[in-house]
Backbone atoms as SQL, in Angstrom:
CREATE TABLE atoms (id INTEGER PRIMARY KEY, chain TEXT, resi INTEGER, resn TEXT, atom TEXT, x REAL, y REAL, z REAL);
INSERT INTO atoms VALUES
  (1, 'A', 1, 'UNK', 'N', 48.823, 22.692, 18.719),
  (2, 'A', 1, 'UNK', 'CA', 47.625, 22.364, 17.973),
  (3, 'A', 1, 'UNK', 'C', 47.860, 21.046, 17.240),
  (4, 'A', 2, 'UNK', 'N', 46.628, 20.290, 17.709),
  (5, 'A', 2, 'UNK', 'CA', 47.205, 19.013, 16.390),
  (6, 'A', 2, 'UNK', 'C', 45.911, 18.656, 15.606),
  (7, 'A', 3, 'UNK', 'N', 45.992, 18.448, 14.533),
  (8, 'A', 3, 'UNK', 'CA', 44.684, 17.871, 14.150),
  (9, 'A', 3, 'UNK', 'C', 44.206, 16.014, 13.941),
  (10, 'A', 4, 'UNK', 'N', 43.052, 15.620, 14.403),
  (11, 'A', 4, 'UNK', 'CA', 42.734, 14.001, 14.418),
  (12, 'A', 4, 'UNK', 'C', 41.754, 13.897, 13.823),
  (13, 'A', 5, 'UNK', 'N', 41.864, 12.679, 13.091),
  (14, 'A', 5, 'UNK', 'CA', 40.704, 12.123, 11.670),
  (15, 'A', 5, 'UNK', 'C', 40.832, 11.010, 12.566),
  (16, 'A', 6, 'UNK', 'N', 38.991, 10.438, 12.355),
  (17, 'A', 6, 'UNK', 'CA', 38.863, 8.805, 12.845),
  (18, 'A', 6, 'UNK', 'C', 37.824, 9.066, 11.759),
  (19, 'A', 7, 'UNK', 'N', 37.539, 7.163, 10.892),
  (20, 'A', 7, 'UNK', 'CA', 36.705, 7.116, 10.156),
  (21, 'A', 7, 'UNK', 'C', 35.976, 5.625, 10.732),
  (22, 'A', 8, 'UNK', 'N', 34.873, 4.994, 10.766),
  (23, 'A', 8, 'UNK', 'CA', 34.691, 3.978, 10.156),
  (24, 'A', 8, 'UNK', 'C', 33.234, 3.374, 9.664),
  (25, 'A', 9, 'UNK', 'N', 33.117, 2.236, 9.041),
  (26, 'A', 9, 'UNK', 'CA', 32.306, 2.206, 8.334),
  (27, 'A', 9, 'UNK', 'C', 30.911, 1.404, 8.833),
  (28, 'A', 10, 'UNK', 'N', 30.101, 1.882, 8.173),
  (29, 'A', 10, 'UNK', 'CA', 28.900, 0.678, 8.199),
  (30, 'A', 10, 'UNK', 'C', 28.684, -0.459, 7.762),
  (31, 'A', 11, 'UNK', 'N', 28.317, -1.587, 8.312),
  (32, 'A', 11, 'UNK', 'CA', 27.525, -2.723, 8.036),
  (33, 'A', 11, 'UNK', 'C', 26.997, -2.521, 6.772),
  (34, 'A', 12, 'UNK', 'N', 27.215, -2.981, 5.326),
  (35, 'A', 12, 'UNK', 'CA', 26.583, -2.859, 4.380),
  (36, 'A', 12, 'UNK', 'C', 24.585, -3.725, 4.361),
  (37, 'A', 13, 'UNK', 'N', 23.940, -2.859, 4.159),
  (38, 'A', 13, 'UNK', 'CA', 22.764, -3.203, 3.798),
  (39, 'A', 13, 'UNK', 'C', 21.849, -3.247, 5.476),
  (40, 'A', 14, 'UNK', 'N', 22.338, -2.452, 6.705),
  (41, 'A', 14, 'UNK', 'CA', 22.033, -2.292, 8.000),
  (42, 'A', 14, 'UNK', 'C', 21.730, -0.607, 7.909),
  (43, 'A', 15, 'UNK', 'N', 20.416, -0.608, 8.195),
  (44, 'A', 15, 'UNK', 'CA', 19.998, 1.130, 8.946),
  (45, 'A', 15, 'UNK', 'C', 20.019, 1.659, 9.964),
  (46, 'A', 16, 'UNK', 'N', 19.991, 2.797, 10.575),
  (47, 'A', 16, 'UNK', 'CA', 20.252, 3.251, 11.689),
  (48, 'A', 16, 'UNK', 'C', 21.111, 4.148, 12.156),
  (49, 'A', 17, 'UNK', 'N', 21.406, 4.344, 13.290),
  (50, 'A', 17, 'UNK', 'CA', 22.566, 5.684, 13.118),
  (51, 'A', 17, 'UNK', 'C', 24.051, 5.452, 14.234),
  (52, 'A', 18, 'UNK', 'N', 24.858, 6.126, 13.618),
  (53, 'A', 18, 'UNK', 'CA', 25.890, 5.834, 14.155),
  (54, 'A', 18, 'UNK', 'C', 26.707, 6.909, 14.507),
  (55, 'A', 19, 'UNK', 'N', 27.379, 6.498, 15.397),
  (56, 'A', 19, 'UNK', 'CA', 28.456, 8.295, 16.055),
  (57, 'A', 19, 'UNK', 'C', 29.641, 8.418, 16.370),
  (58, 'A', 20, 'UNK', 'N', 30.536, 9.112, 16.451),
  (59, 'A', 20, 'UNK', 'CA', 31.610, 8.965, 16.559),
  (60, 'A', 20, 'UNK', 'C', 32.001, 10.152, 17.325),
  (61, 'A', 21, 'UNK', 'N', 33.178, 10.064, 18.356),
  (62, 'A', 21, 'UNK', 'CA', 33.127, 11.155, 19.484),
  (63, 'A', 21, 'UNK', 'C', 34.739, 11.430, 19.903),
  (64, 'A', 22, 'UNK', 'N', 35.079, 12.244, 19.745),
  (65, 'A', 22, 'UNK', 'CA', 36.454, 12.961, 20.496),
  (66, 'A', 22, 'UNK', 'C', 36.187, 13.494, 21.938),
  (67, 'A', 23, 'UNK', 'N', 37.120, 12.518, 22.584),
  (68, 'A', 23, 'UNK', 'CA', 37.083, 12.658, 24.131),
  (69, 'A', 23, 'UNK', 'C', 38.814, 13.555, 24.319),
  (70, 'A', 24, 'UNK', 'N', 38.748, 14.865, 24.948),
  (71, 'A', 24, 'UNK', 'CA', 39.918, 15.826, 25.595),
  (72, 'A', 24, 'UNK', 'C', 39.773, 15.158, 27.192),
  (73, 'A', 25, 'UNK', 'N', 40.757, 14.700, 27.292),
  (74, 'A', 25, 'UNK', 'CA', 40.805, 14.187, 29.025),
  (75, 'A', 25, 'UNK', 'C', 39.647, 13.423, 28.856),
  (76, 'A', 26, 'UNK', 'N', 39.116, 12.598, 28.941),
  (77, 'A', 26, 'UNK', 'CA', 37.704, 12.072, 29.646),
  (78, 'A', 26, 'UNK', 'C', 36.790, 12.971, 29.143),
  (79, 'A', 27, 'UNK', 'N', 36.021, 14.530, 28.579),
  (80, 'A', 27, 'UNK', 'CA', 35.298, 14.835, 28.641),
  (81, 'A', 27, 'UNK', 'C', 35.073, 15.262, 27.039),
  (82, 'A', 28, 'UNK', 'N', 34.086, 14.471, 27.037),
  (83, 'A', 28, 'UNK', 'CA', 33.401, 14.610, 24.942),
  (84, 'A', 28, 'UNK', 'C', 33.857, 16.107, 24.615),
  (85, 'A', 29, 'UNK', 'N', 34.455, 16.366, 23.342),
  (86, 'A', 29, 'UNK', 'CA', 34.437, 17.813, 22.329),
  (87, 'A', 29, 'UNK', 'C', 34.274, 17.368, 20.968),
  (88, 'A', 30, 'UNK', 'N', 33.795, 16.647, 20.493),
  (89, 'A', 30, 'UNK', 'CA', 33.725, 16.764, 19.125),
  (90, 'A', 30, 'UNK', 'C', 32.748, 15.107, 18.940),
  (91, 'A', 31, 'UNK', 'N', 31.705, 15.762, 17.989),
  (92, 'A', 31, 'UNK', 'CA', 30.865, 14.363, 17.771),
  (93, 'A', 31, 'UNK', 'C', 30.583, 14.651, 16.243),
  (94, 'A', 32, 'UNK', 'N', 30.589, 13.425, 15.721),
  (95, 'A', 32, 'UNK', 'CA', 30.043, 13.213, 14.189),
  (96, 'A', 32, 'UNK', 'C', 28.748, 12.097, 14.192),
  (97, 'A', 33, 'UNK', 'N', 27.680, 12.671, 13.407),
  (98, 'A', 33, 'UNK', 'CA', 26.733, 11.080, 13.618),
  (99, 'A', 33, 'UNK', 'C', 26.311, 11.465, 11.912),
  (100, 'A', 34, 'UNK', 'N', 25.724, 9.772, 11.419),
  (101, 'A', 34, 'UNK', 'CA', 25.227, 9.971, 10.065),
  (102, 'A', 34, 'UNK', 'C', 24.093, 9.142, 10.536),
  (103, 'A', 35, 'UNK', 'N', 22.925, 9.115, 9.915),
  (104, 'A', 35, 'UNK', 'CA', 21.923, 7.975, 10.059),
  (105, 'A', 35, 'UNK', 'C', 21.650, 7.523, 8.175),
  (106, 'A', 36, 'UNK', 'N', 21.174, 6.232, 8.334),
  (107, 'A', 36, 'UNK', 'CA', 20.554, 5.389, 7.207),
  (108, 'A', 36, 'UNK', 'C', 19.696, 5.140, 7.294),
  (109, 'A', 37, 'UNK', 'N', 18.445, 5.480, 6.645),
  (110, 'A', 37, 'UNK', 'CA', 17.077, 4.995, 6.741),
  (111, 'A', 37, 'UNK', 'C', 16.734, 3.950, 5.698),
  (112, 'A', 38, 'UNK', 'N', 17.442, 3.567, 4.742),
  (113, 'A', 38, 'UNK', 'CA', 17.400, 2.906, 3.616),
  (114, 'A', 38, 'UNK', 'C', 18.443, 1.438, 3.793),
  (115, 'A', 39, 'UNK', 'N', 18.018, 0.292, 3.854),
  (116, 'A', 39, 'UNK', 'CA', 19.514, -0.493, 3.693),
  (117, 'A', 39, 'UNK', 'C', 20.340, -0.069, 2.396),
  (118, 'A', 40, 'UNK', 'N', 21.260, -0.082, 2.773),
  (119, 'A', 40, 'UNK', 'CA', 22.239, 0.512, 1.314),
  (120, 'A', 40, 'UNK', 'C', 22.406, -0.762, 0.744),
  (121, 'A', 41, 'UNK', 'N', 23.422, -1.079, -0.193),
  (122, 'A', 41, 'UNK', 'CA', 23.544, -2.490, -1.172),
  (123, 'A', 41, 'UNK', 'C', 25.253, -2.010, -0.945),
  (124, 'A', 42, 'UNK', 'N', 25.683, -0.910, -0.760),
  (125, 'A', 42, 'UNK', 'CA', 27.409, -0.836, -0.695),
  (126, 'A', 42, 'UNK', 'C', 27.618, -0.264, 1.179),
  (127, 'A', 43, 'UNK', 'N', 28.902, -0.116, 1.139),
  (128, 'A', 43, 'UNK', 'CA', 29.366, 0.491, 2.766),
  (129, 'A', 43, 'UNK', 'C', 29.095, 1.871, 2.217),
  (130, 'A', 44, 'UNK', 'N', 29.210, 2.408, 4.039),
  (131, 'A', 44, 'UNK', 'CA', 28.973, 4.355, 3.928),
  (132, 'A', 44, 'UNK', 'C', 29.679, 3.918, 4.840),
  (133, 'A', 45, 'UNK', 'N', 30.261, 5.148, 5.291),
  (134, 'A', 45, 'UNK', 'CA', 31.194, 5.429, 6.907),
  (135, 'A', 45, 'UNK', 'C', 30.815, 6.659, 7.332),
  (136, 'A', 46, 'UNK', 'N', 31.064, 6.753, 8.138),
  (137, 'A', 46, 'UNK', 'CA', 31.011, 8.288, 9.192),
  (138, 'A', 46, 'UNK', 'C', 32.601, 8.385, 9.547),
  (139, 'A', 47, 'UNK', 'N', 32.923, 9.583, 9.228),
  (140, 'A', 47, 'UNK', 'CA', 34.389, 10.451, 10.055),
  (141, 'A', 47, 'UNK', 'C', 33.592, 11.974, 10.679),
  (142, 'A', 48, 'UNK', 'N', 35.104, 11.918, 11.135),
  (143, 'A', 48, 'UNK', 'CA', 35.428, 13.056, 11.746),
  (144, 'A', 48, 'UNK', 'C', 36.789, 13.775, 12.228),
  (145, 'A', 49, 'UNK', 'N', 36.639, 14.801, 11.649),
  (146, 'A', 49, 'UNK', 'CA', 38.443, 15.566, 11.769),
  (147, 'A', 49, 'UNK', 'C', 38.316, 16.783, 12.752),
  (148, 'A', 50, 'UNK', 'N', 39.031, 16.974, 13.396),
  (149, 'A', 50, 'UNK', 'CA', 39.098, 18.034, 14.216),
  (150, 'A', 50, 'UNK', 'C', 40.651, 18.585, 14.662),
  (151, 'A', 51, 'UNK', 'N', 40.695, 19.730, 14.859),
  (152, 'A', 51, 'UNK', 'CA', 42.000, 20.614, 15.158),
  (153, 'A', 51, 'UNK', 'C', 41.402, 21.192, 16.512),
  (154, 'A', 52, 'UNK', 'N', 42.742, 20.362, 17.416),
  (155, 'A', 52, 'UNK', 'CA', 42.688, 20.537, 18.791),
  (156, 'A', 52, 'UNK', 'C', 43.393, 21.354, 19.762),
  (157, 'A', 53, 'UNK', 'N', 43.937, 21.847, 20.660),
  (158, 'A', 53, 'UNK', 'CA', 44.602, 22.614, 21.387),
  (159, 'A', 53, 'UNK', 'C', 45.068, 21.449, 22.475),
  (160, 'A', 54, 'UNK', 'N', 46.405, 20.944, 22.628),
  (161, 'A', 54, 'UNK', 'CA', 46.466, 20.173, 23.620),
  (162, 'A', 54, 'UNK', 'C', 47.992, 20.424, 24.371),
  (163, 'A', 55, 'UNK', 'N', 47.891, 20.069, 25.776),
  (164, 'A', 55, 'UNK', 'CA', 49.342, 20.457, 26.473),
  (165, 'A', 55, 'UNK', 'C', 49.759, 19.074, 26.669),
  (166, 'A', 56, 'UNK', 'N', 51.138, 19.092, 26.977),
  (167, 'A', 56, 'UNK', 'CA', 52.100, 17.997, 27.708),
  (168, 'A', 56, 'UNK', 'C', 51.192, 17.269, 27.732),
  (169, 'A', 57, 'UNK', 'N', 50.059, 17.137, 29.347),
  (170, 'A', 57, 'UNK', 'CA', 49.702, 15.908, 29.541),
  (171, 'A', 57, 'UNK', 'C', 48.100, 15.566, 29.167),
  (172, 'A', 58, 'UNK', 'N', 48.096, 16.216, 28.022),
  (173, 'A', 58, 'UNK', 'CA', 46.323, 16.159, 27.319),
  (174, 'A', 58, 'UNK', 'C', 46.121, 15.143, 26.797),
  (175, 'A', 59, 'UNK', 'N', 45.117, 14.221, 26.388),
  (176, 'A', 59, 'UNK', 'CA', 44.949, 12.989, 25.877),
  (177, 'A', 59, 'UNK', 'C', 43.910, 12.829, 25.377),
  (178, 'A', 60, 'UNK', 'N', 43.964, 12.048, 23.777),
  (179, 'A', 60, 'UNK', 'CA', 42.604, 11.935, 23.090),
  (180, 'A', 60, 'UNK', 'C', 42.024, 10.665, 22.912),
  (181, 'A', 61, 'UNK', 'N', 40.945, 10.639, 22.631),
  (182, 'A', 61, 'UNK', 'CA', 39.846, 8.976, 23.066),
  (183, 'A', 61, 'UNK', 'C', 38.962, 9.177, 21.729),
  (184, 'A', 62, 'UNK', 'N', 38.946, 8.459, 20.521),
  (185, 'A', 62, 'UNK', 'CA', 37.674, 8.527, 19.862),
  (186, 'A', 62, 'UNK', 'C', 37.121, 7.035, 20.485),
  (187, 'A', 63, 'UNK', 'N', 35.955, 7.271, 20.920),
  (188, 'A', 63, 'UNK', 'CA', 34.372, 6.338, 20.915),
  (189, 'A', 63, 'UNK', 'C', 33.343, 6.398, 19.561),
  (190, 'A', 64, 'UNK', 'N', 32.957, 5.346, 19.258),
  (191, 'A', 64, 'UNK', 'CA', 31.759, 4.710, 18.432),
  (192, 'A', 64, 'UNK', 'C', 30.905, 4.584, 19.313),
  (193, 'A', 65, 'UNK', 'N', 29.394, 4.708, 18.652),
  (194, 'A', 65, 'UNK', 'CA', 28.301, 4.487, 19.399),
  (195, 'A', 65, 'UNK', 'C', 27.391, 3.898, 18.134),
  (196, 'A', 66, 'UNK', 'N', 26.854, 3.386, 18.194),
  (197, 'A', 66, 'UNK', 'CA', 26.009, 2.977, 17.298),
  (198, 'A', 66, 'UNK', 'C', 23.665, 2.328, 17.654),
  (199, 'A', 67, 'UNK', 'N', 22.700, 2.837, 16.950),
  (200, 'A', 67, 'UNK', 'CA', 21.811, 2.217, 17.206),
  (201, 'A', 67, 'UNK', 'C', 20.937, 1.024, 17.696),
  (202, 'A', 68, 'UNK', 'N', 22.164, 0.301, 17.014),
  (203, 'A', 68, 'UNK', 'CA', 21.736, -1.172, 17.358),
  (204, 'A', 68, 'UNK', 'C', 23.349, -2.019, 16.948),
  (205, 'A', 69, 'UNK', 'N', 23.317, -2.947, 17.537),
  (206, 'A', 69, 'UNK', 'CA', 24.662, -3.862, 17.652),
  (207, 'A', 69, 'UNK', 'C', 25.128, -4.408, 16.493),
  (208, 'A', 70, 'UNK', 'N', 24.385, -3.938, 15.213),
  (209, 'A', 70, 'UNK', 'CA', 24.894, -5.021, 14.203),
  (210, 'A', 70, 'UNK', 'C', 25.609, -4.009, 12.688),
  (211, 'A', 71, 'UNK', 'N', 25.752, -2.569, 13.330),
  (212, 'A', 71, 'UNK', 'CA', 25.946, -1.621, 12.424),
  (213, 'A', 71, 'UNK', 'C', 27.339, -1.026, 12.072),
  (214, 'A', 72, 'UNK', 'N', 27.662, -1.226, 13.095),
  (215, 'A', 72, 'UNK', 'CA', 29.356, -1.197, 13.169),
  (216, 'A', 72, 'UNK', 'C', 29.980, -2.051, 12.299),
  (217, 'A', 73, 'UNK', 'N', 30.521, -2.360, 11.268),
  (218, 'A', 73, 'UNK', 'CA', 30.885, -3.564, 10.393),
  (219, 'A', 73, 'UNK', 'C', 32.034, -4.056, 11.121),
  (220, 'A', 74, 'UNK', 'N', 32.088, -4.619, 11.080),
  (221, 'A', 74, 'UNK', 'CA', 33.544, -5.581, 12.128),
  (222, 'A', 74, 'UNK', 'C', 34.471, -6.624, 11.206),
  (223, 'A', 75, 'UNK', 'N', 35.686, -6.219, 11.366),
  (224, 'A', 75, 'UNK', 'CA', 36.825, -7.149, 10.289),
  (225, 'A', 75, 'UNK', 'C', 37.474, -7.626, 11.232),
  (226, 'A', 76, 'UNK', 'N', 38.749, -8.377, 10.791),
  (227, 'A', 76, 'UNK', 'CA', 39.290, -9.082, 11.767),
  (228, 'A', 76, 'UNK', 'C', 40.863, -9.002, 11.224),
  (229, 'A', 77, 'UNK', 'N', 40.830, -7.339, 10.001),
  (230, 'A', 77, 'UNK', 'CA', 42.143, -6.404, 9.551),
  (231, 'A', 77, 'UNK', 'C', 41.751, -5.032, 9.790),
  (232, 'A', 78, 'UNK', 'N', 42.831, -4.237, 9.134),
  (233, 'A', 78, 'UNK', 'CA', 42.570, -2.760, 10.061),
  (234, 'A', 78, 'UNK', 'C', 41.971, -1.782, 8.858),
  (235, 'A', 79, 'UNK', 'N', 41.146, -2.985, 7.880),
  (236, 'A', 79, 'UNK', 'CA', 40.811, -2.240, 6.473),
  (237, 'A', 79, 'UNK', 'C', 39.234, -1.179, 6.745),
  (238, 'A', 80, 'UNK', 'N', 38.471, -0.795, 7.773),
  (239, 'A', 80, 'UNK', 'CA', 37.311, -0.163, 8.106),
  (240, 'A', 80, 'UNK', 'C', 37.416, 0.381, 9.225),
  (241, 'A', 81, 'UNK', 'N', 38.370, 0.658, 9.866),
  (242, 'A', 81, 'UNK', 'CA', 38.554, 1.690, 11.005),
  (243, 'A', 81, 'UNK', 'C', 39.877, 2.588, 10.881),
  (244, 'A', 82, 'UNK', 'N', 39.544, 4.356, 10.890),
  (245, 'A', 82, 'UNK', 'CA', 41.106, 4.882, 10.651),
  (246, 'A', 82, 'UNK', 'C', 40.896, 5.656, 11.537),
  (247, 'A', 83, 'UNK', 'N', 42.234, 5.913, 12.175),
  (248, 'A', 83, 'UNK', 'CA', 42.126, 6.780, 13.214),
  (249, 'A', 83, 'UNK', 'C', 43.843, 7.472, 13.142),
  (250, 'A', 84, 'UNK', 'N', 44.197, 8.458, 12.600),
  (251, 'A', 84, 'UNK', 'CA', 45.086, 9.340, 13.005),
  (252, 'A', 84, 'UNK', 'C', 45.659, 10.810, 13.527),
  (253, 'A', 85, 'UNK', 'N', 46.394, 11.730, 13.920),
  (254, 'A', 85, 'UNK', 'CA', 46.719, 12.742, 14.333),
  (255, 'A', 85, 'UNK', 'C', 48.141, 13.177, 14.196),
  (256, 'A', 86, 'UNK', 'N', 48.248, 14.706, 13.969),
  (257, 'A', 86, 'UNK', 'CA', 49.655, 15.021, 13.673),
  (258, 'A', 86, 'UNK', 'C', 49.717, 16.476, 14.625),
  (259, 'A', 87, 'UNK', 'N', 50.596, 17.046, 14.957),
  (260, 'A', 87, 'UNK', 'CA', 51.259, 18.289, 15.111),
  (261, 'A', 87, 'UNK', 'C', 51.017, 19.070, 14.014),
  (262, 'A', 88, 'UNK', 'N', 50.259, 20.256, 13.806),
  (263, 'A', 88, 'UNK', 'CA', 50.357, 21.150, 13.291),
  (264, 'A', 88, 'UNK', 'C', 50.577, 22.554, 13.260),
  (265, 'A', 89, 'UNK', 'N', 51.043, 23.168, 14.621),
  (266, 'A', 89, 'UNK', 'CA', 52.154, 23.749, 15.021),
  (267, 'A', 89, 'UNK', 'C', 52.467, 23.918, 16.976);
C-alpha cells in the first residue's frame, strides 16, 4: 500500500475549473477537480491524496487538466506543483 499527494495551484485572479488525476498503469483511479467562478485576488490549488494497492511492476501518473490554457499558474521553480508518495505498509 502506498499513499500519493499531488497539489497545484491556480493562476491568481483566472476562473474556471481544474483537475487533477491518478493514473494505475495507464488507466485513471482517482480524480480531484475544484472550479472558480469568481476571479480570486490570491492563489487556490486543487490536491489530491490517495492510498493505493500496488505490485512490483505497478506505476503511477498524476495528469492536470484544466478549462482553459491560462489557469494552470506556471513558474519556472518547483514552488506550485507537489507531487509525492511513500510505503505505508
Amino acid at each position: 500500500m502506498y499513499t500519493f499527494y499531488a497539489r497545484h495551484w491556480f493562476t491568481a485572479g483566472q476562473t474556471g475549473t481544474i483537475w487533477l488525476y491518478f493514473y494505475r498503469n495507464g488507466s485513471q483511479i482517482k480524480e480531484s477537480r475544484m472550479s472558480i467562478s469568481s476571479a480570486p485576488g490570491d492563489y487556490f490549488n486543487v490536491q489530491l491524496t490517495s492510498t493505493i494497492f500496488l505490485s512490483a511492476t505497478n506505476y503511477i501518473e498524476v495528469y492536470g487538466q484544466s478549462s482553459s490554457g491560462s489557469i494552470f499558474h506556471v513558474s519556472t521553480t518547483a514552488f506550485h506543483t507537489e507531487f509525492s508518495g511513500f510505503m505505508v505498509c
